[in-house]
C-alpha positions as CSV (number, residue, x, y, z in Angstrom):
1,X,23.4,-14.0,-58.1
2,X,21.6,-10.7,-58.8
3,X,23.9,-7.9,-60.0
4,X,25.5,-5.4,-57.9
5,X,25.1,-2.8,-61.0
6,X,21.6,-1.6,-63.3
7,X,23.9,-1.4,-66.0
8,X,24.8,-5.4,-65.5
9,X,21.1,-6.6,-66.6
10,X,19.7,-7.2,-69.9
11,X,18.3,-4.2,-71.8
12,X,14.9,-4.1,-70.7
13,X,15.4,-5.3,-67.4
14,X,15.1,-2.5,-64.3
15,X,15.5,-3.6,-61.0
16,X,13.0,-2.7,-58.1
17,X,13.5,-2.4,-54.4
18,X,9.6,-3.3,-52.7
19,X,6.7,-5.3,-53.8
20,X,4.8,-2.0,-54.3
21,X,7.3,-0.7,-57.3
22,X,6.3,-3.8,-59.3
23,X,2.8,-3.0,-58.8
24,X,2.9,0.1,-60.0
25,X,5.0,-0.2,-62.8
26,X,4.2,-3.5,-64.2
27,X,1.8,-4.5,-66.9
28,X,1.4,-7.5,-66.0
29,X,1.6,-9.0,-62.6
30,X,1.9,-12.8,-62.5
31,X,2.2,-14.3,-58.8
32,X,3.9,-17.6,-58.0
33,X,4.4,-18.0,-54.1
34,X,3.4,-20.8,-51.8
35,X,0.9,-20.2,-49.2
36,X,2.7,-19.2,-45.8
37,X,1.7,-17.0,-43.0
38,X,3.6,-14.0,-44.4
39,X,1.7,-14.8,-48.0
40,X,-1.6,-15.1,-46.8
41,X,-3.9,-12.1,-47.9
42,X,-0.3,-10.1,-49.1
43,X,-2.4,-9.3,-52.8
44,X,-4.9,-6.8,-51.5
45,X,-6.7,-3.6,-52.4
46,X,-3.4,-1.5,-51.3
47,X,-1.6,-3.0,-54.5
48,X,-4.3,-3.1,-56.8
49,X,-4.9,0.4,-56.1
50,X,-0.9,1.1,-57.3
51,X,-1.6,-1.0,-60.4
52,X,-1.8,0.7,-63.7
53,X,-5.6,0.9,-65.2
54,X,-4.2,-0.8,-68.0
55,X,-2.6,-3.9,-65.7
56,X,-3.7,-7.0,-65.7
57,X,-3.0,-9.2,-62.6
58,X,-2.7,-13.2,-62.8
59,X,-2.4,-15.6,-60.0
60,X,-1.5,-19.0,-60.4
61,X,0.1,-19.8,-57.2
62,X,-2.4,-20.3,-53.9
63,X,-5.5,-18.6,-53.6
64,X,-5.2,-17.4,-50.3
65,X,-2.3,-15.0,-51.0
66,X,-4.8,-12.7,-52.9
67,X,-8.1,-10.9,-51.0
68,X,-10.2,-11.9,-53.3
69,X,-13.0,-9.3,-51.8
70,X,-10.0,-6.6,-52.7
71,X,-9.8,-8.0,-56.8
72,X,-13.4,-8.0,-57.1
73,X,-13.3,-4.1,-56.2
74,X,-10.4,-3.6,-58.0
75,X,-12.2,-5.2,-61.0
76,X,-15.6,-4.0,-60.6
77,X,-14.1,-0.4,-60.2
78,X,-11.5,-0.5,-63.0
79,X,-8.5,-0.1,-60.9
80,X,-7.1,-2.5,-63.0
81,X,-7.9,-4.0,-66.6
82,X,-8.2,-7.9,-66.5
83,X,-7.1,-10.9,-64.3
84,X,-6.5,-14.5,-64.2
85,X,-7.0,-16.7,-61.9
86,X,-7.0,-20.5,-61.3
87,X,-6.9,-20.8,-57.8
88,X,-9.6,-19.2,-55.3
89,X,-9.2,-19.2,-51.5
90,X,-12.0,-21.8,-51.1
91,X,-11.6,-25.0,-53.7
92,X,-13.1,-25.6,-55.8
93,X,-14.6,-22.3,-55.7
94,X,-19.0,-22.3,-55.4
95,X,-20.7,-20.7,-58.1
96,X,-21.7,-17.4,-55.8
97,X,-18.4,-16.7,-55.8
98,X,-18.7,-12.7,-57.1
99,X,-15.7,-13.2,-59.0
100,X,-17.6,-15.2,-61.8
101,X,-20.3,-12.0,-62.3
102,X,-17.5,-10.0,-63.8
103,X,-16.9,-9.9,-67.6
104,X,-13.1,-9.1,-67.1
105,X,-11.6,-12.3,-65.2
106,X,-10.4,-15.3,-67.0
107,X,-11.2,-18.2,-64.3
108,X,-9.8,-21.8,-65.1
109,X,-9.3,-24.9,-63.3
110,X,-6.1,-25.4,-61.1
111,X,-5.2,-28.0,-63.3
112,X,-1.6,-27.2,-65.1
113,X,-0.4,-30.8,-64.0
114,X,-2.7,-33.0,-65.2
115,X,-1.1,-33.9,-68.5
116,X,-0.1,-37.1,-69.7
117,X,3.6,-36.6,-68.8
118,X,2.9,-35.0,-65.5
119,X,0.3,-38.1,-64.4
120,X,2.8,-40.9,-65.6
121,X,5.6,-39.4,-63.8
122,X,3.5,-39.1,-60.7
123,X,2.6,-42.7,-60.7
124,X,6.3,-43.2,-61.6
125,X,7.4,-41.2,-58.0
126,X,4.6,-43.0,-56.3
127,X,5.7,-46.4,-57.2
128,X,9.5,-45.2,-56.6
129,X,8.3,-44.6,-52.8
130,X,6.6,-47.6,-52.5
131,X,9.7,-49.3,-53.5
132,X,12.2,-47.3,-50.9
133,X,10.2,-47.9,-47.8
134,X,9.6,-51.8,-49.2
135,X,13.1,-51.5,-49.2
136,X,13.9,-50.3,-45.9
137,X,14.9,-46.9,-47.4
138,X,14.0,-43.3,-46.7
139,X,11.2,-42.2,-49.1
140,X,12.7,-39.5,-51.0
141,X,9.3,-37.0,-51.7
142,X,8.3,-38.0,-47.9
143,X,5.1,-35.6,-46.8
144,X,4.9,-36.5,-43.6
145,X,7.6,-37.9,-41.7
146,X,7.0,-40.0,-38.6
């Protein structure tokens, strides 16, 4: 539950109203949303351009939910500082993406689940699944239902 009162969060902490306030007064500006009609292309040049010089932007969520034509001017033209990114629009992203020309990106793989821990416990779900529809159950992490 988000408090009714400022004075309720933690020192440090300021509430904002939109999207654009956090742009413009961040730092840093890490996205984590899924991919959804109303996400799609919602990072663009009109928040960059609110970002502090000094700001740098990360995205490790979907690629599509950031213009990447709009970062690469926003980067190229010093509206902001830096950015990281590890997911691009089209995967895996080609080598003539423009993206990989600039000197202030940090580009790495989409590949935060593929520890150890992460791979045996999706072989563990997997064989879970296998098991409830052997069983006559309901798969629990269904994708698709039919």
């Amino acid at each position: 539950m988000i408090p009714l009162f400022p004075d309720a969060f933690p020192e440090g902490v300021m509430p904002v109203k939109t999207v654009e306030e956090v742009f413009e007064q961040a730092d840093y500006v890490s996205v984590h949303v899924p991919s959804l009609p109303e996400t799609r292309g919602m990072i663009n040049l009109n928040l960059f351009s609110r970002m502090k010089k000094s700001a740098a932007f990360i995205n490790c969520s979907r690629g599509d939910v950031v213009n990447e034509e709009d970062l690469f001017k926003a980067l190229s033209e010093g509206m902001i500082r830096t950015a990281g990114i590890d997911v691009f629009v089209d995967e895996p992203a080609g080598k003539e993406n423009p993206l990989f020309a600039l000197d202030n990106i940090i580009v790495t793989p989409h590949s935060a689940a593929m520890t150890q821990e992460s791979m045996d416990r999706m072989g563990l779900h997997a064989a879970m699944g296998i098991h409830d529809v052997l069983s006559g159950n309901k798969p629990q992490w269904a994708v698709n239902i039919l």
